[in-house]
C-alpha positions in Angstrom: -205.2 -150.0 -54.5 -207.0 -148.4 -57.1 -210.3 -149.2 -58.8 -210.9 -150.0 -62.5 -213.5 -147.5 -63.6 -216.5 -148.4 -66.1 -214.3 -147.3 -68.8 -211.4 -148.6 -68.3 -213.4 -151.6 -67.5 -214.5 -151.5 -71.3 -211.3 -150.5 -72.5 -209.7 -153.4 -71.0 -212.5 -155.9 -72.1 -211.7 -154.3 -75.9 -208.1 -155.2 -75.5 -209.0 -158.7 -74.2 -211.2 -159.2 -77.1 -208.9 -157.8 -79.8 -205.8 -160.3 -78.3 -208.3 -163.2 -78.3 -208.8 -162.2 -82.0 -205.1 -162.0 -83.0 -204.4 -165.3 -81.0 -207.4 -167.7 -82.6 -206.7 -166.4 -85.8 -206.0 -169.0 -88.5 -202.1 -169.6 -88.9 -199.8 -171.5 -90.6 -197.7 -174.2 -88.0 -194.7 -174.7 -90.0 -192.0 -172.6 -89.6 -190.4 -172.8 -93.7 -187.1 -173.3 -94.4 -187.1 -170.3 -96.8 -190.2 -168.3 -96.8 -189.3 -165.7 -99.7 -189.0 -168.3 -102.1 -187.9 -166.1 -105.4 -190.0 -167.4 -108.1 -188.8 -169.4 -111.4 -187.5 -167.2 -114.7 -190.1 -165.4 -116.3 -190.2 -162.1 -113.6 -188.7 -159.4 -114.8 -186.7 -159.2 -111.4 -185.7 -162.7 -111.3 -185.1 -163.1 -115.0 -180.8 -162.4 -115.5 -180.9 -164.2 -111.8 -178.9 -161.0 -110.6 -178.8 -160.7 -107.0 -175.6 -159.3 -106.1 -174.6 -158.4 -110.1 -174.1 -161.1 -113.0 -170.5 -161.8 -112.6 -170.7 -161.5 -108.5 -173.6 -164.1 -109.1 -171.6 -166.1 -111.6 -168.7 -166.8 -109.7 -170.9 -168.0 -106.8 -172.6 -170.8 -108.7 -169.5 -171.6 -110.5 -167.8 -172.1 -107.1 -170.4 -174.2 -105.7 -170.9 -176.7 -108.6 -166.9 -177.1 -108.4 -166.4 -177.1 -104.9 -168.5 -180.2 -105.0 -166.8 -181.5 -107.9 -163.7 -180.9 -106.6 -164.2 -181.2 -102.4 -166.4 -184.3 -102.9 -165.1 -186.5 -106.2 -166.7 -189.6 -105.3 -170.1 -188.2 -104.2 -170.4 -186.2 -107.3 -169.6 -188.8 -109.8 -172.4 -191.1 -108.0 -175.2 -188.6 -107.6 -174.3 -187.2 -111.4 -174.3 -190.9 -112.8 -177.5 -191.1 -111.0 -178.6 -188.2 -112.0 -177.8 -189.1 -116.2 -179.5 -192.2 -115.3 -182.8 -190.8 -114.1 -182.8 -187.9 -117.3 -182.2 -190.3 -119.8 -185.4 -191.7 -118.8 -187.1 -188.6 -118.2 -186.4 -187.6 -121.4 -187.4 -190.6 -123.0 -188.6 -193.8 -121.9 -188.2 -197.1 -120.0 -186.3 -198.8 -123.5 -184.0 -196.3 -124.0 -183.2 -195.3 -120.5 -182.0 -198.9 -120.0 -179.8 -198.8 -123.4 -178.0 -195.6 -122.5 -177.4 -196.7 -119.0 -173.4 -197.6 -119.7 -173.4 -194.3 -122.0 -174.1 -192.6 -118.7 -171.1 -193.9 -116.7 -168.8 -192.8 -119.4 -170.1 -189.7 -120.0 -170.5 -188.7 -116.0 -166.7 -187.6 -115.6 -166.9 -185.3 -118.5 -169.6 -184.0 -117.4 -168.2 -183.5 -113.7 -165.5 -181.8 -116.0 -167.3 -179.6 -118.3 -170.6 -178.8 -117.8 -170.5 -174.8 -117.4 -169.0 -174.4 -120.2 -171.5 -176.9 -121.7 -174.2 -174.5 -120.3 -172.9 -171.7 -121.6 -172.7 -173.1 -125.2 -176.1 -174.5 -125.0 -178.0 -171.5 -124.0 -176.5 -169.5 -126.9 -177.3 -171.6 -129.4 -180.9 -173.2 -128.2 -182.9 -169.8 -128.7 -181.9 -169.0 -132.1 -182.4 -172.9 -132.9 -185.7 -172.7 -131.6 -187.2 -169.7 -133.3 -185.5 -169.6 -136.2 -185.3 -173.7 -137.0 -187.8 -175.2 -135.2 -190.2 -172.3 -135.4 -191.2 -172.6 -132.1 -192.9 -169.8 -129.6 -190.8 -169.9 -126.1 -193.8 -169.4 -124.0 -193.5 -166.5 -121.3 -192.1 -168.2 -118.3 -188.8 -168.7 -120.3 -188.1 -165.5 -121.3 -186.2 -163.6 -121.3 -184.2 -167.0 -122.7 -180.8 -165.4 -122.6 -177.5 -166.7 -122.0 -176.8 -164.8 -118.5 -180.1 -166.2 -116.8 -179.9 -169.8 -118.3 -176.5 -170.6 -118.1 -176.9 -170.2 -114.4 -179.8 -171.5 -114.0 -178.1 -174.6 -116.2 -175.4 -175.2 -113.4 -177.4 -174.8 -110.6 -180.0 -177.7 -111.8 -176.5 -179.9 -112.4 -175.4 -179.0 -108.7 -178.7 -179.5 -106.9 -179.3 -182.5 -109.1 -176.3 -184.2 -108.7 -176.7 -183.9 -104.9 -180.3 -185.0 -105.3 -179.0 -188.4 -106.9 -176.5 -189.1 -104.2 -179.4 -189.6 -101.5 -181.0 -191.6 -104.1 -178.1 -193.7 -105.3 -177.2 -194.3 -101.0 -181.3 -195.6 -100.9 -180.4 -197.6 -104.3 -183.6 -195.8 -105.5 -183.9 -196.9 -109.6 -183.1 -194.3 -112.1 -186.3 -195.5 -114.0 -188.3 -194.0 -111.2 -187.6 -190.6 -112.5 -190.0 -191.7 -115.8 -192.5 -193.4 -113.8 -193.1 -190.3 -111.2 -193.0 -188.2 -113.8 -196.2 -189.7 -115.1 -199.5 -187.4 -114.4 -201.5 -190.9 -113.9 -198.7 -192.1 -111.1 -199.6 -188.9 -109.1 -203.4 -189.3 -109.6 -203.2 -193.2 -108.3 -200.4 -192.1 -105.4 -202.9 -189.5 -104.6 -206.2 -191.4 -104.5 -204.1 -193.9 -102.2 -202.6 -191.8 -99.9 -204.6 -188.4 -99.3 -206.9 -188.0 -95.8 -210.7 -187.4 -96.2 -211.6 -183.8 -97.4 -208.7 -183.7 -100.1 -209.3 -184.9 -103.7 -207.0 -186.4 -106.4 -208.3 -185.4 -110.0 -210.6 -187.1 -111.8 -209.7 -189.1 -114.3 -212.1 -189.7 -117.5 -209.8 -191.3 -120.0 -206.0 -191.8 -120.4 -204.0 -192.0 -123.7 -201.0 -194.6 -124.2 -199.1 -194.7 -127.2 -202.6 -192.7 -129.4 -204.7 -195.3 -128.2 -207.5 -193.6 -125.9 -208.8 -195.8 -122.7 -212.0 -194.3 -121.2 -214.3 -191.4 -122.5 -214.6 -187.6 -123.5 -216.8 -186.7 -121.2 -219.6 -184.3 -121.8 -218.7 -181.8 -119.5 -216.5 -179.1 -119.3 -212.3 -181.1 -118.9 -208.8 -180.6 -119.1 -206.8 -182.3 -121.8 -202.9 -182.6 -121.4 -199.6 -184.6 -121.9 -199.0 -187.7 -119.3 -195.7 -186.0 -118.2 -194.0 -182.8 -118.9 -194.3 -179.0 -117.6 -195.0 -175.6 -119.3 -198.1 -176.5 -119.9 -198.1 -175.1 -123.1 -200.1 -178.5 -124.8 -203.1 -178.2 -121.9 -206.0 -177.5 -123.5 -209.4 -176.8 -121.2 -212.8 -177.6 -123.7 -215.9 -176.1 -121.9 -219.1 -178.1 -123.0 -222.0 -176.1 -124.2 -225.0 -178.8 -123.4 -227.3 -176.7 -125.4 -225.8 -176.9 -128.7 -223.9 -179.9 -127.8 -220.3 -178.1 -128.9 -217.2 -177.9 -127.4 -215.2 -174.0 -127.0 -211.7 -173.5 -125.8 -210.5 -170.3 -125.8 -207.3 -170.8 -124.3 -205.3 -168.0 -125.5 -202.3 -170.6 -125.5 -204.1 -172.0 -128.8 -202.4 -171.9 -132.0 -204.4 -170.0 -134.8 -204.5 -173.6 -137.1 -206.2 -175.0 -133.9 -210.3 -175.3 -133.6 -212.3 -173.1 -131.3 -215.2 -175.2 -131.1 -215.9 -178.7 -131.9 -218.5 -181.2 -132.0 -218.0 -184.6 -130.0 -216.6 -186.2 -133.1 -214.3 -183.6 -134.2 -212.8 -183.3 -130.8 -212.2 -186.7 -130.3 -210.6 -186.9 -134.0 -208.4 -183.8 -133.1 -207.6 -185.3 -129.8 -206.5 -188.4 -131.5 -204.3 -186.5 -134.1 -202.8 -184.3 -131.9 -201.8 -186.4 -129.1 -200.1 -189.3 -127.8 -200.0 -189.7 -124.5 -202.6 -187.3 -122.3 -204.8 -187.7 -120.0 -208.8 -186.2 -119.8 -209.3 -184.6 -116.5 -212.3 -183.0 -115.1 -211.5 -179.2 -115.0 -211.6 -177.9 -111.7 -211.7 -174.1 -110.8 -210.3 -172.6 -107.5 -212.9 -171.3 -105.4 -214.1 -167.4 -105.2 -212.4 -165.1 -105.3 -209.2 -166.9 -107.3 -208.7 -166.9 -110.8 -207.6 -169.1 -112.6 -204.8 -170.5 -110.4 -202.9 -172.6 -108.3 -201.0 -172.8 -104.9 -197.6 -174.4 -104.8 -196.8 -176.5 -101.9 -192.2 -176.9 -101.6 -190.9 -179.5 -99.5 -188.1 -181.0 -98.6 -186.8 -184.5 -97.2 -183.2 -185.0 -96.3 -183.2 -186.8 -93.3 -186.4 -188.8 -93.2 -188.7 -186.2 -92.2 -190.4 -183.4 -94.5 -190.1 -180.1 -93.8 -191.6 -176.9 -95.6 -189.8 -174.9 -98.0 -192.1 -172.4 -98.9 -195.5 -171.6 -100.4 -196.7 -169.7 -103.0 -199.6 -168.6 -104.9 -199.9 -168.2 -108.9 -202.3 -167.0 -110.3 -202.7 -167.6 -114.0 -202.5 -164.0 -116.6 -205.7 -163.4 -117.8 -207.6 -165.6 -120.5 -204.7 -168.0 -119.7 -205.5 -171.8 -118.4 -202.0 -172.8 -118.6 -199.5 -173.0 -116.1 -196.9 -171.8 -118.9 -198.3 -168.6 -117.6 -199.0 -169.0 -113.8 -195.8 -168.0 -112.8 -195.9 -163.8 -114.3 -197.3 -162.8 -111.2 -196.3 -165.2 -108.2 -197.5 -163.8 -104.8 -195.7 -165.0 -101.4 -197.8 -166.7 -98.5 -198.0 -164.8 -95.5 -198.0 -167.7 -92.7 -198.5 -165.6 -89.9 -202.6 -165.0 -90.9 -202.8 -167.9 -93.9 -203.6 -164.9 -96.8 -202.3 -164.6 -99.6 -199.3 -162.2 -99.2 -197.1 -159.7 -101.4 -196.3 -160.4 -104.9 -193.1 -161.0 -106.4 -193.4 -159.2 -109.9 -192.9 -155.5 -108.8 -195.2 -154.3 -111.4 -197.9 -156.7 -110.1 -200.7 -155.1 -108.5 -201.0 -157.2 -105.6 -204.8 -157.5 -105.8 -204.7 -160.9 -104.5 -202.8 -160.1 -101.1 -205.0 -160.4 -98.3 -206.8 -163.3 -99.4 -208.0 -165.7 -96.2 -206.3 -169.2 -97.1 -207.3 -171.2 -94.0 -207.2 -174.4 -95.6 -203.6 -173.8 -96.4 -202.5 -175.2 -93.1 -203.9 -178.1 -93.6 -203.2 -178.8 -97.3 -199.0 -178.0 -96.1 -199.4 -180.5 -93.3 -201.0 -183.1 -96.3 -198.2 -182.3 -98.3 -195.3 -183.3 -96.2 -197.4 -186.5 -95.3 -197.0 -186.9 -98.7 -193.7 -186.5 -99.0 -192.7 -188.8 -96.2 -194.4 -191.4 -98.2 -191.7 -190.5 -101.0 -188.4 -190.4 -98.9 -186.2 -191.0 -102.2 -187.4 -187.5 -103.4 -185.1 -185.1 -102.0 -187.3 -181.9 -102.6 -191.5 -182.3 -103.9 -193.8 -179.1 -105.6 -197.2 -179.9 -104.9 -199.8 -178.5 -107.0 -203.1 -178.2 -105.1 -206.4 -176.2 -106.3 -208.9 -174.8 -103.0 -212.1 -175.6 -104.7 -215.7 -175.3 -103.3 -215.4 -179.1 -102.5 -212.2 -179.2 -100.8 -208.5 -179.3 -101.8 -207.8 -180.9 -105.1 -204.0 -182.1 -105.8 -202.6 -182.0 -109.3 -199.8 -183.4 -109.5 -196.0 -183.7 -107.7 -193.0 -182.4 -109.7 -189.4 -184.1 -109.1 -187.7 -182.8 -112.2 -186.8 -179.3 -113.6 -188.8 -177.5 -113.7 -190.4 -178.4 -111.0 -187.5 -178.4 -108.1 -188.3 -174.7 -107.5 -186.1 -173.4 -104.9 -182.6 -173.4 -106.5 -182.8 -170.0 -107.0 -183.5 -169.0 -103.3 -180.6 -171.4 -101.9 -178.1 -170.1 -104.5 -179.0 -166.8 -103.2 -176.6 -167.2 -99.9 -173.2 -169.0 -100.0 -174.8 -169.9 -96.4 -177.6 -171.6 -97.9 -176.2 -173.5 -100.6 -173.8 -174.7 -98.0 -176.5 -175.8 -95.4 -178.5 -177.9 -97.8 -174.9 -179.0 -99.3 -173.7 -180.5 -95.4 -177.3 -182.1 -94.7 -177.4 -183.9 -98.0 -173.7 -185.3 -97.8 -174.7 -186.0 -94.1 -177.2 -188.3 -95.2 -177.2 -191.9 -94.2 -180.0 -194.5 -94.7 
């Protein structure tokens, strides 16, 4: 038998150590469902939703949405029913909701009927309506708003929706739960119940019901926006300058009839004018390196049990606190190392990738603990910050646009049909 020399002896020790080193290195555990999540509209790439060509891509979403109209009748009038139900109070609220509950069931087999060619109409006639009418700026995660990308995008929220609402009408889950979870405050008091030690809910210095502030504007730097909606385009961060005892946001979100800076008076006075129901956060950075940015957590919960979607990084564009804009330059999550990994947006430079995440593991594994607290809610995007203190959880989103992964499932007839079979599977 042969003998190991001295350096072979040291070459061997250097493999040794260099396996050790691969091996302990930090990981993510879950396996996800569908790791190259494609981000929301708004990349270039992403934006006409053309995968294997518009009309190749067309025909596959208008196949799905009426194969389950068609194959499954009495499924999809439920979960669409359902589904009305839990928009008309999204969109509005608990009094409402209630009255246009019958509306609903009338309206649901029309809708089972018609609602691509709905979609189509809508989207050609919303963006002119909305610049020219309404004078309103469409912020950069919808654009391009045209009717190829939205139309699509229309049908798919419709089909994953009304499949959504079946699971929820089989767990006779309330419709009116869709206004309450939408709620910014409902996430801050689910979090501070149900989060382990080392993770954080938001802080909470005052909430606004109906214009009438309860609790303070703090003297410190804090994020002001709407109890429920996304876009982000109302969040306004004011940084406190104790020195001259002002207030300066320089969100580049704000309109050009909007203060810069403010006294504590004036800011209160504005708040009070400009909103009606908000919340006053404390406003939390990620920790160095990150900008301005967030991770987002998927999950999904069919069968009882959460399992990971995917995760992604946004970071914000520059001079930009609002997640209106978080979503330009989404990067992927490598979960073999926990870093940060490529970028979605093509012309992105990537400078982010590489980035050591090891609290990721354990902010996923938090996040479908979450969700199995929340079994009604088929899929959950969690929206956590990695500060200096710890993981700090904004908020869960349930409602478009929030559900994030249509785009990736619609991608495959195979994966559209997988989630399709485990939802109509579904039994409580």
């Amino acid at each position: 038998m042969g003998t190991i020399t001295g350096r072979s002896a040291q070459a061997l020790r250097a493999v040794r150590e260099t396996v050790t080193a691969v091996s302990t290195k930090p990981r993510i555990s879950r396996t996800p469902i569908w790791p190259d999540y494609f981000a929301r509209l708004g990349q270039p790439d992403a934006a006409n939703w053309q995968y294997q060509g518009y009309l190749r891509d067309t025909a596959r979403v208008w196949r799905a949405y009426y194969s389950l109209m068609i194959g499954h009748p009495k499924v999809s009038y439920l979960g669409m029913r359902h589904f009305y139900r839990s928009l008309a109070y999204r969109i509005s609220n608990e009094e409402t909701g209630d009255h246009l509950a019958p509306f609903m069931t009338l309206v649901t087999p029309v809708g089972m009927a018609l609602t691509p060619f709905a979609s189509l109409a809508a989207v050609a006639i919303m963006p002119p309506y909305l610049r020219k009418v309404k004078k309103t700026e469409i912020p950069p995660l919808f654009r391009p708003f045209n009717l190829m990308g939205w139309s699509n995008y229309n049908i798919m929220l419709v089909t994953m929706f009304t499949m959504h609402s079946y699971k929820q009408h089989l767990l006779d889950w309330s419709p009116d739960h869709a206004l309450k979870h939408s709620s910014k405050v409902f996430w801050h008091d689910f979090f501070q119940t149900h989060l382990p030690e080392g993770h954080h809910e938001t802080r909470q210095y005052g909430v606004m019901k109906d214009g009438v502030l309860k609790g303070e504007i703090p003297e410190e730097s804090f994020v002001i926006k709407p109890t429920k909606g996304g876009a982000g385009q109302y969040l306004r961060i004011w940084e406190w300058d104790p020195e001259a005892r002002l207030y300066h946001c320089n969100d580049k979100e704000r309109a050009e009839d909007e203060p810069a800076t403010c006294t504590p008076e004036e800011l209160r006075t504005w708040i009070l004018a400009q909103y009606r129901n908000a919340v006053i956060e404390r406003f939390e950075r990620m920790r160095a390196p990150f900008p301005v940015s967030s991770f987002r957590v998927m999950t999904l919960n069919i069968d009882g049990n959460a399992e990971l979607i995917a995760a992604v990084f946004l970071p914000a564009d520059e001079g930009s606190n609002s997640t209106a804009y978080f979503d330009l330059d989404t990067h992927l999550v490598n979960y073999e190392d926990s870093t940060v990994g490529q970028p979605i947006r093509p012309q992105s430079e990537g400078r982010w990738t590489g980035i050591e995440v090891p609290e990721l593991d354990d902010v996923i594994e938090t996040c479908i603990g979450l969700h199995n607290e929340l079994p009604a809610h088929v899929e959950v995007s969690w929206d956590v910050l990695l500060t200096d203190d710890g993981p700090v959880y904004l908020e869960g989103n349930i409602f478009p646009p929030g559900c994030d992964y249509k785009l990736t499932v619609f991608k495959k007839w195979e994966n559209f049909t997988y989630l399709r079979d485990r939802l109509l599977a579904f039994r409580p």
